[in-house]
DRENFI-956694 format. One line per field, with one value per residue: residue number from 1; residue in one letter; y, x, z of N, C-alpha, C in turn. Coordinates in nm, 2 decimals, padded with zeros to 4 digits. Layout:
<paros>
resi: (NUM ...)
resn: (A ...)
n_north: (Y ...)
n_east: (X ...)
n_up: (Z ...)
ca_north: (Y ...)
ca_east: (X ...)
ca_up: (Z ...)
c_north: (Y ...)
c_east: (X ...)
c_up: (Z ...)
</paros>
This chain:
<paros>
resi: (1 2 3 4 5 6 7 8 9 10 11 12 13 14 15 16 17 18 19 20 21 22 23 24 25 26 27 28 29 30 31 32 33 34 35 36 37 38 39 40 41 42 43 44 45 46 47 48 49 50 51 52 53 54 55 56 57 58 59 60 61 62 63 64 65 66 67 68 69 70 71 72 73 74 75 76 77 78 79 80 81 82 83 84 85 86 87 88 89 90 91 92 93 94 95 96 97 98 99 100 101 102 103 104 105 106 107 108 109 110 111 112 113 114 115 116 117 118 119 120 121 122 123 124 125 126 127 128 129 130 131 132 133 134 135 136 137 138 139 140 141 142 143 144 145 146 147 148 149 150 151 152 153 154 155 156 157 158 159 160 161 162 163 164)
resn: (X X X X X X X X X X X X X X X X X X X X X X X X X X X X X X X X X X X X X X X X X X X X X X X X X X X X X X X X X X X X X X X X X X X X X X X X X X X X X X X X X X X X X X X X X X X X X X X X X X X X X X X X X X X X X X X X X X X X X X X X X X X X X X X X X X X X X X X X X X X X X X X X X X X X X X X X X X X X X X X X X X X X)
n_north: (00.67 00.51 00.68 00.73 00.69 00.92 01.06 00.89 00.85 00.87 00.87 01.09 01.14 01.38 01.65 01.79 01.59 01.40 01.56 01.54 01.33 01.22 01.43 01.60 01.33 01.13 01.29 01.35 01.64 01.86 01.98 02.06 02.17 02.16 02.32 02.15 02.28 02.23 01.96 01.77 01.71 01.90 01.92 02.02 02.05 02.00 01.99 01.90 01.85 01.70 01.71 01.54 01.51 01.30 01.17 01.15 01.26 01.15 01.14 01.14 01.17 01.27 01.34 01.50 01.49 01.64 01.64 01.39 01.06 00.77 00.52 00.45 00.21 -00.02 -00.10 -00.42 -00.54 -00.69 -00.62 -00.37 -00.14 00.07 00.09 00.25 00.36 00.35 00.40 00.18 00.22 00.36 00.23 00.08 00.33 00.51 00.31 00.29 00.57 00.58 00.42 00.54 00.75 00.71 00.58 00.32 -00.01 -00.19 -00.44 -00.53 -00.72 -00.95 -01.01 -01.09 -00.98 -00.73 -00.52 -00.45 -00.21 -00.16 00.08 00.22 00.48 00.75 00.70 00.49 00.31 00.10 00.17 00.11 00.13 00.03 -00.09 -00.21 -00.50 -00.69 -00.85 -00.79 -00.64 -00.91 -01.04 -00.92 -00.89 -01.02 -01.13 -01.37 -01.42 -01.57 -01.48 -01.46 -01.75 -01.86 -01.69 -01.85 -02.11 -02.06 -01.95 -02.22 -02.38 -02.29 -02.32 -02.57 -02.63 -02.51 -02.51 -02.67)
n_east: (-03.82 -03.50 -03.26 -02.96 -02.61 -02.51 -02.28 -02.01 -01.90 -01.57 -01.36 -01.06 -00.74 -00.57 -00.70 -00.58 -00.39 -00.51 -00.67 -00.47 -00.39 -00.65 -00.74 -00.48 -00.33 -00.58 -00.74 -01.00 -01.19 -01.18 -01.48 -01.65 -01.66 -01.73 -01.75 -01.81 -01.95 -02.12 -02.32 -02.63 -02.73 -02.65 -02.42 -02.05 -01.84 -01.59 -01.48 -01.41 -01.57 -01.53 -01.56 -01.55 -01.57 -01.72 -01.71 -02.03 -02.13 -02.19 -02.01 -01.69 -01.61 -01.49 -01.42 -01.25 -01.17 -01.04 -01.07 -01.18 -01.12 -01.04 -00.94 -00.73 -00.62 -00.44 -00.65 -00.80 -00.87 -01.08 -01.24 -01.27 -01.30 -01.26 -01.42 -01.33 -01.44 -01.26 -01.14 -01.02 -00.77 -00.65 -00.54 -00.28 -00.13 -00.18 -00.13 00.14 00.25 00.15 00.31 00.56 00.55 00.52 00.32 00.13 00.08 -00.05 -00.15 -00.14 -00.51 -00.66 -01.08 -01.22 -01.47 -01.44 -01.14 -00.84 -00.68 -00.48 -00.48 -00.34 -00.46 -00.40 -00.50 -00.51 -00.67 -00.80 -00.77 -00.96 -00.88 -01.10 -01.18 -01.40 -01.48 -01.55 -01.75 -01.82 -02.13 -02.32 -02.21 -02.25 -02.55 -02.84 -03.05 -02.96 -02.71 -02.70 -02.72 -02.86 -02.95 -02.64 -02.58 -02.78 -02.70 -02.44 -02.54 -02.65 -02.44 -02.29 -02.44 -02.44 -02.17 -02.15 -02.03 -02.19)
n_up: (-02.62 -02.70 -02.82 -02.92 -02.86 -02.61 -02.47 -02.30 -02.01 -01.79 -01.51 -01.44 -01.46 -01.44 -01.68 -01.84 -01.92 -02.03 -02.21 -02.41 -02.50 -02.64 -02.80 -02.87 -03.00 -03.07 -03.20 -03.16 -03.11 -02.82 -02.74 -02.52 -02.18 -01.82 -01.56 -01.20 -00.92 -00.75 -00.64 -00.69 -00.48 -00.29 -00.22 -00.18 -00.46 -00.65 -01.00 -01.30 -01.63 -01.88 -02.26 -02.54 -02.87 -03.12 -03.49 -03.53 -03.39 -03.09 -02.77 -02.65 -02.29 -01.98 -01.63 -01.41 -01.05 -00.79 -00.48 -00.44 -00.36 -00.60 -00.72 -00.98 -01.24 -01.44 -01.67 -01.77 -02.10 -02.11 -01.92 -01.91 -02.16 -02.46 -02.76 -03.04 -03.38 -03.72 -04.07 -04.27 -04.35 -04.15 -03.97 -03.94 -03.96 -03.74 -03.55 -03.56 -03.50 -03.25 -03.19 -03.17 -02.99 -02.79 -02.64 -02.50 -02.71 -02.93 -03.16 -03.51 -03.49 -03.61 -03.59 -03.75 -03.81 -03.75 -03.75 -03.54 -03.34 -03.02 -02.75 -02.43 -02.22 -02.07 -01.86 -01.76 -01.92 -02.17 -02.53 -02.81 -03.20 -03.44 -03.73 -03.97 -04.15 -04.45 -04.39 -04.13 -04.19 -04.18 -03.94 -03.77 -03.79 -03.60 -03.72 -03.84 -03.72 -03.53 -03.25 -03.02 -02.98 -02.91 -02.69 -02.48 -02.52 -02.36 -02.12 -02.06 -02.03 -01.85 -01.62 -01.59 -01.56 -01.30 -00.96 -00.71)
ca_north: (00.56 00.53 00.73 00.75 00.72 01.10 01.03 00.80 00.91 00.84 00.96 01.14 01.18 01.53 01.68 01.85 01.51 01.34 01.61 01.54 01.21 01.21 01.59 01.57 01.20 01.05 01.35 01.41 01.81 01.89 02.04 02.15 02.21 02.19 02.33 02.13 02.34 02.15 01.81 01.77 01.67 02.01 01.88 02.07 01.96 02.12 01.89 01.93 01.76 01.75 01.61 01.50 01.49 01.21 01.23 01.08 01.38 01.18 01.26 01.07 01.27 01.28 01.40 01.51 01.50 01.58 01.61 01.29 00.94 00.72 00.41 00.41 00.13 -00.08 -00.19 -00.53 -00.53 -00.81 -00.57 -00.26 -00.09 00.18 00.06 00.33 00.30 00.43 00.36 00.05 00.24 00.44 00.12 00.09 00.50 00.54 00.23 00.38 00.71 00.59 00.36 00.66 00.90 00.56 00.50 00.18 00.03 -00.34 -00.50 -00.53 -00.83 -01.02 -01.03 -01.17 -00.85 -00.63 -00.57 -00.37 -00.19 -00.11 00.17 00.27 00.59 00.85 00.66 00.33 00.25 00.02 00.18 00.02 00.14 -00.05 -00.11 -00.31 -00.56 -00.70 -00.95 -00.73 -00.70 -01.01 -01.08 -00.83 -00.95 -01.11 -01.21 -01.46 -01.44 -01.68 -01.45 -01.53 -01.93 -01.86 -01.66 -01.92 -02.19 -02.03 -01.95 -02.36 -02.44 -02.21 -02.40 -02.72 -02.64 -02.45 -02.57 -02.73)
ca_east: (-03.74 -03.38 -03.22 -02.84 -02.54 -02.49 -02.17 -02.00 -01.80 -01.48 -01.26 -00.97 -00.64 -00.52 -00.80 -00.49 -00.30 -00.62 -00.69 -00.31 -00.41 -00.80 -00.76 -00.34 -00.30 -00.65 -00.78 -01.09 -01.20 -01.27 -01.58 -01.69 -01.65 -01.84 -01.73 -01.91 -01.89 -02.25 -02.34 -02.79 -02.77 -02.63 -02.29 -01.99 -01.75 -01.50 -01.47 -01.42 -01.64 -01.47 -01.64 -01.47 -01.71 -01.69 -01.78 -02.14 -02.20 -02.19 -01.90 -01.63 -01.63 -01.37 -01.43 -01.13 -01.26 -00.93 -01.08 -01.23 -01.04 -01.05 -00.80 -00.69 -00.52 -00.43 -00.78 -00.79 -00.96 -01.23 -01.29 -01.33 -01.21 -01.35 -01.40 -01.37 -01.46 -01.18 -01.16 -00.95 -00.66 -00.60 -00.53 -00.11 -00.12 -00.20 -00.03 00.32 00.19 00.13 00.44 00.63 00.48 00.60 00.20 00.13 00.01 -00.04 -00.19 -00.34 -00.58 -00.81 -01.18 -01.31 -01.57 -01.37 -00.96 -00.82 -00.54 -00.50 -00.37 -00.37 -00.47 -00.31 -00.58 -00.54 -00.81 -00.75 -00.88 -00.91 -00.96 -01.18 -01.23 -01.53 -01.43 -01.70 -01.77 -01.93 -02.26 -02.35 -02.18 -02.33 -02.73 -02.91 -03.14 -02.87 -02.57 -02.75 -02.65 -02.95 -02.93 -02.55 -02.63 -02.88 -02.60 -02.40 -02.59 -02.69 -02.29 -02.24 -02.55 -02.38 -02.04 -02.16 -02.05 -02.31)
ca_up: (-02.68 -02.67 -02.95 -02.97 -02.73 -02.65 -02.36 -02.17 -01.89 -01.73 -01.46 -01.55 -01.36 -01.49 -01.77 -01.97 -02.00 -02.06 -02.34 -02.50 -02.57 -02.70 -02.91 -03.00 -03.07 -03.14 -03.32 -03.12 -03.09 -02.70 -02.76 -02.43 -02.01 -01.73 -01.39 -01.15 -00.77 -00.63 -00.65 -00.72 -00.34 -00.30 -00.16 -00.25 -00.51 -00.73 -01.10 -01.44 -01.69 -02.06 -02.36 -02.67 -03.04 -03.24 -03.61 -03.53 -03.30 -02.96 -02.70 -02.51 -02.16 -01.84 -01.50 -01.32 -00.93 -00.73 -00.37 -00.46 -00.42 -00.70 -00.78 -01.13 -01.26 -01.58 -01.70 -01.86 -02.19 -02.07 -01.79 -01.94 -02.32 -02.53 -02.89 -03.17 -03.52 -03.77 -04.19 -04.26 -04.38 -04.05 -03.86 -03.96 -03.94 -03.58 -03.46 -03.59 -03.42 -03.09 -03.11 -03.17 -02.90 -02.66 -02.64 -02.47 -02.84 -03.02 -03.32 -03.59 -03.45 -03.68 -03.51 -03.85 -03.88 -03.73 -03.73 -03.44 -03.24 -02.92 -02.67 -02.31 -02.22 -01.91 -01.72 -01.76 -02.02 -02.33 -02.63 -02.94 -03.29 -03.49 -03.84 -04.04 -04.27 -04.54 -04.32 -04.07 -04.20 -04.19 -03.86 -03.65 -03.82 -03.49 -03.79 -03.92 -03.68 -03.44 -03.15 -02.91 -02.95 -02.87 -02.53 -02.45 -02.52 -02.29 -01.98 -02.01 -02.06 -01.71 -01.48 -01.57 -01.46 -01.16 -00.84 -00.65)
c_north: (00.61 00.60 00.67 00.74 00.90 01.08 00.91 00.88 00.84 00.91 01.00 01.18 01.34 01.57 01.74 01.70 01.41 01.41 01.58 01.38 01.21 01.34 01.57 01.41 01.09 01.13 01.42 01.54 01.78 02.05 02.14 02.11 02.23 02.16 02.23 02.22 02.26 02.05 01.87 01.82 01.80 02.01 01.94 02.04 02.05 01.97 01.94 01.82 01.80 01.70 01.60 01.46 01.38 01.21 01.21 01.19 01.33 01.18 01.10 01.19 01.17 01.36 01.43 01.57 01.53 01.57 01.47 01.14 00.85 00.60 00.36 00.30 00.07 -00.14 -00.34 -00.49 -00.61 -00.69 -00.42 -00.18 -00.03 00.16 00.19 00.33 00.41 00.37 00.23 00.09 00.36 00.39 00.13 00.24 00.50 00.45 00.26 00.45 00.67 00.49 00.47 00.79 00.80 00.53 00.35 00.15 -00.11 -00.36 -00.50 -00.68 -00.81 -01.05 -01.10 -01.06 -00.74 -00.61 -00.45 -00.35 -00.13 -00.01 00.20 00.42 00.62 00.76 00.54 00.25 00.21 00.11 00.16 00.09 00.04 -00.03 -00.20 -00.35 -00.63 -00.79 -00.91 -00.75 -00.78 -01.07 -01.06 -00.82 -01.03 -01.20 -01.35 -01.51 -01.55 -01.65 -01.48 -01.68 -01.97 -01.81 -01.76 -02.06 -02.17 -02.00 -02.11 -02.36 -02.41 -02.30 -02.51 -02.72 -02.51 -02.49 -02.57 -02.66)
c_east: (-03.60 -03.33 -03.10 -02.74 -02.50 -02.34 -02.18 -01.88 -01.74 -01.39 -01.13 -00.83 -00.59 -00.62 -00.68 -00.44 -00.44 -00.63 -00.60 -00.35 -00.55 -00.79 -00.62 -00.32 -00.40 -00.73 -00.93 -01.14 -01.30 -01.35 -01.68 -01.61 -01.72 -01.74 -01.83 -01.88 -02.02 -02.32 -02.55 -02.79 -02.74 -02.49 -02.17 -01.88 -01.65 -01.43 -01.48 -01.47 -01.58 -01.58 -01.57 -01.53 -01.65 -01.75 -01.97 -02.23 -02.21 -02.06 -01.85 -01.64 -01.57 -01.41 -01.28 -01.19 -01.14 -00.96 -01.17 -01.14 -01.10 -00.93 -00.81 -00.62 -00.56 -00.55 -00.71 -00.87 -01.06 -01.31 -01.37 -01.21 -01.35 -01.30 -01.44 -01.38 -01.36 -01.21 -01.02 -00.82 -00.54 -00.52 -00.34 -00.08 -00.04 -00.14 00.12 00.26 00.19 00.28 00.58 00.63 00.49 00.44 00.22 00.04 00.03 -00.19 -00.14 -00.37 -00.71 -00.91 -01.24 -01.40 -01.48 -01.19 -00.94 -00.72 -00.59 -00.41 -00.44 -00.36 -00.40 -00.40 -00.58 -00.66 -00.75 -00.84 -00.89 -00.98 -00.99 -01.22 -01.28 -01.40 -01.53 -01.78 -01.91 -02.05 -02.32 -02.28 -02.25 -02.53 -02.74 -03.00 -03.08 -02.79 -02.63 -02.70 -02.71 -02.95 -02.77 -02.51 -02.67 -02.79 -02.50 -02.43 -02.61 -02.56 -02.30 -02.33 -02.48 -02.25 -02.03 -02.14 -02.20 -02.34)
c_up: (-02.69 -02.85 -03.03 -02.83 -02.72 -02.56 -02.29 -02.11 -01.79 -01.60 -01.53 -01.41 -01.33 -01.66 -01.90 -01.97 -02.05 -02.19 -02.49 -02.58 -02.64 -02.79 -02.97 -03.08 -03.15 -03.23 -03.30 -03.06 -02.95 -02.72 -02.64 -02.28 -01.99 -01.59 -01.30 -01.00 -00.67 -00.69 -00.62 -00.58 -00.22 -00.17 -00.23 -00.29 -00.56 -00.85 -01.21 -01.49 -01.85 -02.13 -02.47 -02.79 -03.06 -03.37 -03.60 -03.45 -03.12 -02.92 -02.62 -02.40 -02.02 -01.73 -01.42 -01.17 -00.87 -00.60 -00.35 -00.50 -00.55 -00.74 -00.92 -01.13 -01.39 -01.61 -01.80 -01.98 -02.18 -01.99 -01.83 -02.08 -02.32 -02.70 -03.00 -03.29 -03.61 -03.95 -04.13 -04.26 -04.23 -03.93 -03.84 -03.96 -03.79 -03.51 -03.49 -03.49 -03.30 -03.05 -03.08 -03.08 -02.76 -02.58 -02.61 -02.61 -02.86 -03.08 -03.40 -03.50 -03.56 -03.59 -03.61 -03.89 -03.86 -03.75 -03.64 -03.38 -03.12 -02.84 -02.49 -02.34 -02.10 -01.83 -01.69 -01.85 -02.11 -02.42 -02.73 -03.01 -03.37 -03.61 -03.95 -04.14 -04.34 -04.47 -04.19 -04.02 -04.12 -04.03 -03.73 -03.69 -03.72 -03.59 -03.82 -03.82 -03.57 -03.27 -03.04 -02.85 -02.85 -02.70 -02.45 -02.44 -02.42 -02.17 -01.95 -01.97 -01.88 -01.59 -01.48 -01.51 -01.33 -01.08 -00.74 -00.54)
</paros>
């Protein structure tokens, strides 16, 4: 059975400027490396694998591949973000901080459970910190929040205005 998230993993353009932002500015201790030189398939590579703790114990993690293309670019936040959970009071902190460090950076945004800022990373990733508000709870309950009926409301909505 599924436990816990342990990693997710990203590419990485340059593993030091990747580090400068996730260990100096957001605070996360890079915790380990992994050389990779041979792929399972026993193809030969040459890649760094980082990992970055979070208090919870699992890991952001970067790949820097360079004999390996890859097209970075400005993620949308629909398309792809990395939401982190911070206390409430860290929110106006770290958004100075990153406007100050010329961080691509905005907020605060009301979600109603959540409140949140955002920043781009060296790679083009949105990442938002994220902080509960009492509301939460109660928002994020499937028991209550009526989040299934709302799915289920939405896939009908989508068949109907499907072109024929």
């Amino acid at each position: 059975m599924l436990k816990k998230l342990h990693h997710n993993a990203y590419r990485c353009r340059d593993s030091e400027e990747t580090r400068g932002f996730y260990e100096d500015f957001l605070g996360l201790r890079l915790a380990g490396t992994l050389e990779i030189t041979e792929t399972k398939s026993g193809r030969q590579t040459h890649a760094l694998h980082t990992f970055y703790q979070l208090d919870d114990g699992s890991y952001l993690a970067f790949f820097e591949v360079p004999d390996s293309p890859f097209q970075f670019k400005q993620q949308h936040d629909y398309d792809l973000h990395i939401a982190l959970e911070v206390e409430r009071n860290v929110l106006e902190k770290k958004l100075a901080d990153g406007k100050a460090r010329g961080i691509e950076s905005r907020g605060i945004a009301d979600h109603h459970f959540i409140h949140s800022i955002y920043f781009r990373d060296p790679n083009g990733y949105v990442i938002e910190l994220t902080a509960r508000t009492p509301e939460h709870a109660r928002a994020m309950d499937p028991a209550t929040n009526g989040a299934r009926a709302k799915l289920d409301q939405w896939q009908a909505a989508k068949k109907q205005h499907a072109p024929a």
